[in-house]
PQR file of N, CA, C, O and H, with PARSE charges and radii, in Angstrom:
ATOM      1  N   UNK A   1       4.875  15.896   1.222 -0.4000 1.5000
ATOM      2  CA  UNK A   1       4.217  15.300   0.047 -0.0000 2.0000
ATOM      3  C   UNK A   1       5.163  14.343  -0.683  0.5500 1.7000
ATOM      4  O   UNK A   1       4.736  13.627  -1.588 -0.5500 1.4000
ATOM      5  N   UNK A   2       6.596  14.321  -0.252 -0.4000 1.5000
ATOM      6  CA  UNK A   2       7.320  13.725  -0.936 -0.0000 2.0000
ATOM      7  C   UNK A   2       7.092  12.161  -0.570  0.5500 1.7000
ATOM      8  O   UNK A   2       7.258  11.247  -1.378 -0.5500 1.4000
ATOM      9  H   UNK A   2       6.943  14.903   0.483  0.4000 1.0000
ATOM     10  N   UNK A   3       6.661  11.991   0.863 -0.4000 1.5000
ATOM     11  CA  UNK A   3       6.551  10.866   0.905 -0.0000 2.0000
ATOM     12  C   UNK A   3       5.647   9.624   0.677  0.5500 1.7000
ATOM     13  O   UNK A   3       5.777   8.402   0.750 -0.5500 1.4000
ATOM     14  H   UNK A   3       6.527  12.733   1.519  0.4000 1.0000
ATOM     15  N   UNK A   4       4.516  10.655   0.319 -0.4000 1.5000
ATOM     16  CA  UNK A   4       3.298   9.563  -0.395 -0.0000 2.0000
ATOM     17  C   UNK A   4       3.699   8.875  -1.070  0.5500 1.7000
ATOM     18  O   UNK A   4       3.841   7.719  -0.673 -0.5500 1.4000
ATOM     19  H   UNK A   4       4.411  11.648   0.261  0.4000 1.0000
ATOM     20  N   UNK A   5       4.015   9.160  -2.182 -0.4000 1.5000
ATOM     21  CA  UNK A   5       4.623   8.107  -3.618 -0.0000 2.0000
ATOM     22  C   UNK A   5       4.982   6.806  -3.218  0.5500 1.7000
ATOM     23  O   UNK A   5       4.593   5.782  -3.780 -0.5500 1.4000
ATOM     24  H   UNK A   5       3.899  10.100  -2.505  0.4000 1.0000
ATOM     25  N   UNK A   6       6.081   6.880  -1.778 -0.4000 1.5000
ATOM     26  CA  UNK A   6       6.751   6.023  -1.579 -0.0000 2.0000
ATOM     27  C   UNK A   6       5.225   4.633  -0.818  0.5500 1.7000
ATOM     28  O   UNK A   6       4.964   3.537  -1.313 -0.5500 1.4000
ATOM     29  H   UNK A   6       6.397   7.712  -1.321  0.4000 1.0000
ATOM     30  N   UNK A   7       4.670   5.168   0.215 -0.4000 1.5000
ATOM     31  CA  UNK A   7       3.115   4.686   0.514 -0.0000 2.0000
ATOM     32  C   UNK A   7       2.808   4.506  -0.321  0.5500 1.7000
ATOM     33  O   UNK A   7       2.627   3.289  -0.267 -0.5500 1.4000
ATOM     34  H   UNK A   7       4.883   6.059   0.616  0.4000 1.0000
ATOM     35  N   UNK A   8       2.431   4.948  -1.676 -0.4000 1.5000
ATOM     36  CA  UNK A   8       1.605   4.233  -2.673 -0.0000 2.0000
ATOM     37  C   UNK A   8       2.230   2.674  -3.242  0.5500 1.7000
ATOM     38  O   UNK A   8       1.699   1.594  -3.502 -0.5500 1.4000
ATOM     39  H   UNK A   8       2.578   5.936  -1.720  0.4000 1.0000
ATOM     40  N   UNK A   9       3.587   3.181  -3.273 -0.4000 1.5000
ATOM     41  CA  UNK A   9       4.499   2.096  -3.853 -0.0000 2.0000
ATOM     42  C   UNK A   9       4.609   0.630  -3.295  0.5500 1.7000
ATOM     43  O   UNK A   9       5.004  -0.454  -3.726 -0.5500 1.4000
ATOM     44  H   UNK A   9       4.018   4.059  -3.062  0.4000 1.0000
ATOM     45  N   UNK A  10       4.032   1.154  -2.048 -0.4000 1.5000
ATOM     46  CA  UNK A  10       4.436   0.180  -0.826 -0.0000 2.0000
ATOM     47  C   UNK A  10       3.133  -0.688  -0.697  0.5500 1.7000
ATOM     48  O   UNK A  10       3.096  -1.893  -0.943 -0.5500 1.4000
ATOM     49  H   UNK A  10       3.711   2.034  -1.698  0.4000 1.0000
ATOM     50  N   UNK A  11       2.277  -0.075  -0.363 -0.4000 1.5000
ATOM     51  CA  UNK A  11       0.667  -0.500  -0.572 -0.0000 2.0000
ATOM     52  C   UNK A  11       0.797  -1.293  -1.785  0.5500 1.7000
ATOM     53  O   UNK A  11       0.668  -2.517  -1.767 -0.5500 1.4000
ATOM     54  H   UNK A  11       2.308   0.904  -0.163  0.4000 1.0000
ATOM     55  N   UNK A  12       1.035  -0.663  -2.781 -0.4000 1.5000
ATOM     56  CA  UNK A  12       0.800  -1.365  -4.337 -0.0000 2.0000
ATOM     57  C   UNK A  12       1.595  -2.694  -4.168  0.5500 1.7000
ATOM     58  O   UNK A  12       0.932  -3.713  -3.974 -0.5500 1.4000
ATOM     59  H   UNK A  12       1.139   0.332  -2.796  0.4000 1.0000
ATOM     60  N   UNK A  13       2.874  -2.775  -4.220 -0.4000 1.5000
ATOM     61  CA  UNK A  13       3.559  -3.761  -4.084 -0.0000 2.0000
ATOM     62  C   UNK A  13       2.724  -4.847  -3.369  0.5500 1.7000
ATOM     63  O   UNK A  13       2.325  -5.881  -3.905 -0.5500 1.4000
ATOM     64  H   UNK A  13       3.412  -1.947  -4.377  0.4000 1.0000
ATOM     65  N   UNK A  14       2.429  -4.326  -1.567 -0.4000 1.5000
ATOM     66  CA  UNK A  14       1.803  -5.440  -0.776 -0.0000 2.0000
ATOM     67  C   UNK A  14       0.774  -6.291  -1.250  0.5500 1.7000
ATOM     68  O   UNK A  14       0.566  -7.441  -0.863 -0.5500 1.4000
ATOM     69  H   UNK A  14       2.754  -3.486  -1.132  0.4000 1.0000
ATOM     70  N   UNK A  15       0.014  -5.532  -2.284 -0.4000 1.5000
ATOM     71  CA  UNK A  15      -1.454  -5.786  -2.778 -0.0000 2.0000
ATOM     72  C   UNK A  15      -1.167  -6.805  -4.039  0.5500 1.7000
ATOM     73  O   UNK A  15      -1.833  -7.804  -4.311 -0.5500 1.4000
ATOM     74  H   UNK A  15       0.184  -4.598  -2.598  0.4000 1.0000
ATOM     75  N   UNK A  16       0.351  -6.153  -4.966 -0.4000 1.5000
ATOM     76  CA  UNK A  16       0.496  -7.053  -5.893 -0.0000 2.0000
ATOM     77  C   UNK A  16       0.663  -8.430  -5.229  0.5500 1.7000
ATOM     78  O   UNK A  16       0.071  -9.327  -5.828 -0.5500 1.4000
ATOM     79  H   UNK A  16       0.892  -5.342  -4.745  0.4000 1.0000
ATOM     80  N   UNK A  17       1.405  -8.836  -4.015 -0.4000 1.5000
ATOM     81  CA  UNK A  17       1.876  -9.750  -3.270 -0.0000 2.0000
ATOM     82  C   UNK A  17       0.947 -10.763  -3.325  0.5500 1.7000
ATOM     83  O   UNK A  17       1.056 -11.927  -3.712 -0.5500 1.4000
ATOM     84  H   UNK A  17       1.886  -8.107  -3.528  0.4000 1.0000
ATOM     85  N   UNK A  18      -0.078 -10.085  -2.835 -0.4000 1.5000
ATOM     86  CA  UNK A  18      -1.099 -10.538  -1.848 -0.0000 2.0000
ATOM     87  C   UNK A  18      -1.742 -11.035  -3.297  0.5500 1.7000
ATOM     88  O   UNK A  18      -2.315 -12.108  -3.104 -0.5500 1.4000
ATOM     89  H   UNK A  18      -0.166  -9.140  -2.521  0.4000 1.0000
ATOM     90  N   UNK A  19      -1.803 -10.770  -4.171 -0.4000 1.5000
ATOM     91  CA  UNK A  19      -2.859 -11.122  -5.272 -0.0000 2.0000
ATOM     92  C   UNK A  19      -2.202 -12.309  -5.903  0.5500 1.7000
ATOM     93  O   UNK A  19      -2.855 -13.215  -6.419 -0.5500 1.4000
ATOM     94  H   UNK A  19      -1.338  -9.899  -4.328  0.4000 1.0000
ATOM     95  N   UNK A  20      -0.855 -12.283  -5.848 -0.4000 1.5000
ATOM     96  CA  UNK A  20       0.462 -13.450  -6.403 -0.0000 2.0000
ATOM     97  C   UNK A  20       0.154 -14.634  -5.330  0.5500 1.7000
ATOM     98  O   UNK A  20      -0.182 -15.705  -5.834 -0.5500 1.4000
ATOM     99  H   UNK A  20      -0.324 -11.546  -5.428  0.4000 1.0000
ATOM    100  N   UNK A  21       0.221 -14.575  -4.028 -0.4000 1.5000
ATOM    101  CA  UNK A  21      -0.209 -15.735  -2.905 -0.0000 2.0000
ATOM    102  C   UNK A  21      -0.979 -15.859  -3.249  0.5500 1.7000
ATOM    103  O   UNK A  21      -0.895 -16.946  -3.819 -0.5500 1.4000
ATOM    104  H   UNK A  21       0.493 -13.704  -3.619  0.4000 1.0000
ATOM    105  N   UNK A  22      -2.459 -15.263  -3.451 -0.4000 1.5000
ATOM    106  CA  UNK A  22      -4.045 -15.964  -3.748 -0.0000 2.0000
ATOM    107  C   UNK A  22      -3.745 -16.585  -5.152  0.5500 1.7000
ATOM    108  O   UNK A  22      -4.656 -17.374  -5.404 -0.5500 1.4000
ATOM    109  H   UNK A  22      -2.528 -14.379  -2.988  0.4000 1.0000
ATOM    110  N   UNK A  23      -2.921 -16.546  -6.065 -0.4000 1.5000
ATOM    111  CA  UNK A  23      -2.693 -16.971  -7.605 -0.0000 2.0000
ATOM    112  C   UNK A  23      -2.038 -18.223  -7.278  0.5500 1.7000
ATOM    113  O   UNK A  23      -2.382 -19.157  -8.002 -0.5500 1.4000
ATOM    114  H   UNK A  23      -2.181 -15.905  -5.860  0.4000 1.0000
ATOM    115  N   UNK A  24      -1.442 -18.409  -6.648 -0.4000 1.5000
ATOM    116  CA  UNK A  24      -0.431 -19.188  -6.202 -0.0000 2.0000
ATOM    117  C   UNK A  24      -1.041 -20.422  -5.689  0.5500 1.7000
ATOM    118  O   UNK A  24      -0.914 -21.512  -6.246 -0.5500 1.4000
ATOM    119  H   UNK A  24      -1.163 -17.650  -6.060  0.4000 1.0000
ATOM    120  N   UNK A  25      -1.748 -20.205  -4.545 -0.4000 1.5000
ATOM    121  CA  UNK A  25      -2.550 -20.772  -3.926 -0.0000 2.0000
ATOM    122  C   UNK A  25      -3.595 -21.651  -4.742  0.5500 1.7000
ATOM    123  O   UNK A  25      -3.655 -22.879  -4.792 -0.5500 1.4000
ATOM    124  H   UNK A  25      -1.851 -19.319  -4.092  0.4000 1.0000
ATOM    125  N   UNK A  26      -4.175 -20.975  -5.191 -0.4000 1.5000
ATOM    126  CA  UNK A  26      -5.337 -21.211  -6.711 -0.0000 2.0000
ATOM    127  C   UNK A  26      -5.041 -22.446  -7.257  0.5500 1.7000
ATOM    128  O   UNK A  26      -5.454 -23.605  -7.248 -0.5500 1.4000
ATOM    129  H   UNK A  26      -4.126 -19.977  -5.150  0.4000 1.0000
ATOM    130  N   UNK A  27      -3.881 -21.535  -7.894 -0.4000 1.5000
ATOM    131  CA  UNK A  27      -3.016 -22.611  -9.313 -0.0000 2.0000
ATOM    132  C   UNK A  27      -2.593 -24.406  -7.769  0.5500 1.7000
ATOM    133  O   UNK A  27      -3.207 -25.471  -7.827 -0.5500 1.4000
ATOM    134  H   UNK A  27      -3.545 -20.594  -7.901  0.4000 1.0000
ATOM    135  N   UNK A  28      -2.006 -24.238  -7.209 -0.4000 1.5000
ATOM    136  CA  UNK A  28      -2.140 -25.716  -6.447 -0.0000 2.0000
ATOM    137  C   UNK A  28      -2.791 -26.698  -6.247  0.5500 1.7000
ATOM    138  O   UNK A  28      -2.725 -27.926  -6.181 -0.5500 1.4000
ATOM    139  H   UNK A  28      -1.507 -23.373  -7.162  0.4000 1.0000
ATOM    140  N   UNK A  29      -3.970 -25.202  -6.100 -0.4000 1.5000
ATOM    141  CA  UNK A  29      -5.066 -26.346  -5.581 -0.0000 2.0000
ATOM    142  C   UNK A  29      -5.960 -27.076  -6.925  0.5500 1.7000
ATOM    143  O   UNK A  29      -6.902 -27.838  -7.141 -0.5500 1.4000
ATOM    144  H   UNK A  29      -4.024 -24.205  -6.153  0.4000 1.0000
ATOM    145  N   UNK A  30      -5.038 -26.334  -7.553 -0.4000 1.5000
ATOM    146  CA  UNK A  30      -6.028 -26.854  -9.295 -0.0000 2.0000
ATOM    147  C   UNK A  30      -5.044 -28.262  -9.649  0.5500 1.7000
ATOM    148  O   UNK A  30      -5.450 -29.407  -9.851 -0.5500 1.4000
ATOM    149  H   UNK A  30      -4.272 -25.714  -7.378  0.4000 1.0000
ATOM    150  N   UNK A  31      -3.985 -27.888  -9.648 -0.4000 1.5000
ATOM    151  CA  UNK A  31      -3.344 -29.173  -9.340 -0.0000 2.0000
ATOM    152  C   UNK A  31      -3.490 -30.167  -8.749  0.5500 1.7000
ATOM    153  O   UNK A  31      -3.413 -31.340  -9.115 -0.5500 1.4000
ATOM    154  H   UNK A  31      -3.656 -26.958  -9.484  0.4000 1.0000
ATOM    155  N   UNK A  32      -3.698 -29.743  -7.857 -0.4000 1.5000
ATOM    156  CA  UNK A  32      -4.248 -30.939  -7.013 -0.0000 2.0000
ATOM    157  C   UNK A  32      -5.477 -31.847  -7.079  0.5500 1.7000
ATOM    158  O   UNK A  32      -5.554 -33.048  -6.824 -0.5500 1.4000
ATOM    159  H   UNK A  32      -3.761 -28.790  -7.560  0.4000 1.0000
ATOM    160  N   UNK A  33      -6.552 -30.869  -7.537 -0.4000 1.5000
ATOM    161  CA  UNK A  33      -7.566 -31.549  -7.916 -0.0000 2.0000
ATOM    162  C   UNK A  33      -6.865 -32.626  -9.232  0.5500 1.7000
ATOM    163  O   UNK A  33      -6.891 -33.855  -9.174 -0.5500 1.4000
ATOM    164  H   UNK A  33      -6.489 -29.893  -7.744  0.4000 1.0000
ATOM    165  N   UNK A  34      -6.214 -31.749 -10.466 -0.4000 1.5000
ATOM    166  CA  UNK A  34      -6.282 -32.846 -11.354 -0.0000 2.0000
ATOM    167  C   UNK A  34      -5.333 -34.006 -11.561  0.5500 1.7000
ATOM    168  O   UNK A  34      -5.417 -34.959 -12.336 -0.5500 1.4000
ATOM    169  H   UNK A  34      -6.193 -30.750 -10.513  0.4000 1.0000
ATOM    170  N   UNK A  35      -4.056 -33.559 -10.333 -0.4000 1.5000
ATOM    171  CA  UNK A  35      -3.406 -34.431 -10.481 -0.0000 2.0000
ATOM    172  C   UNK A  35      -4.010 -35.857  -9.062  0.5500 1.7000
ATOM    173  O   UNK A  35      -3.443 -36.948  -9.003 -0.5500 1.4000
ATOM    174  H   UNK A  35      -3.988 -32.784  -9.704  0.4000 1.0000
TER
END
């Protein structure tokens, strides 16, 4: 059981990642349109 936490941590992180690239991505392409 000790090692779930660490899986959650890991998952979570990937997911924060993954939500920072799609933000990332976003914000460019908004740029791009207005610049």
């Amino acid at each position: 059981t000790s090692k779930k936490p660490g899986i959650f941590r890991r998952l979570g992180n990937q997911f924060i990642s993954k939500l920072m690239e799609g933000f990332l991505e976003k914000s460019r392409k908004l740029e791009n349109d207005f610049l």
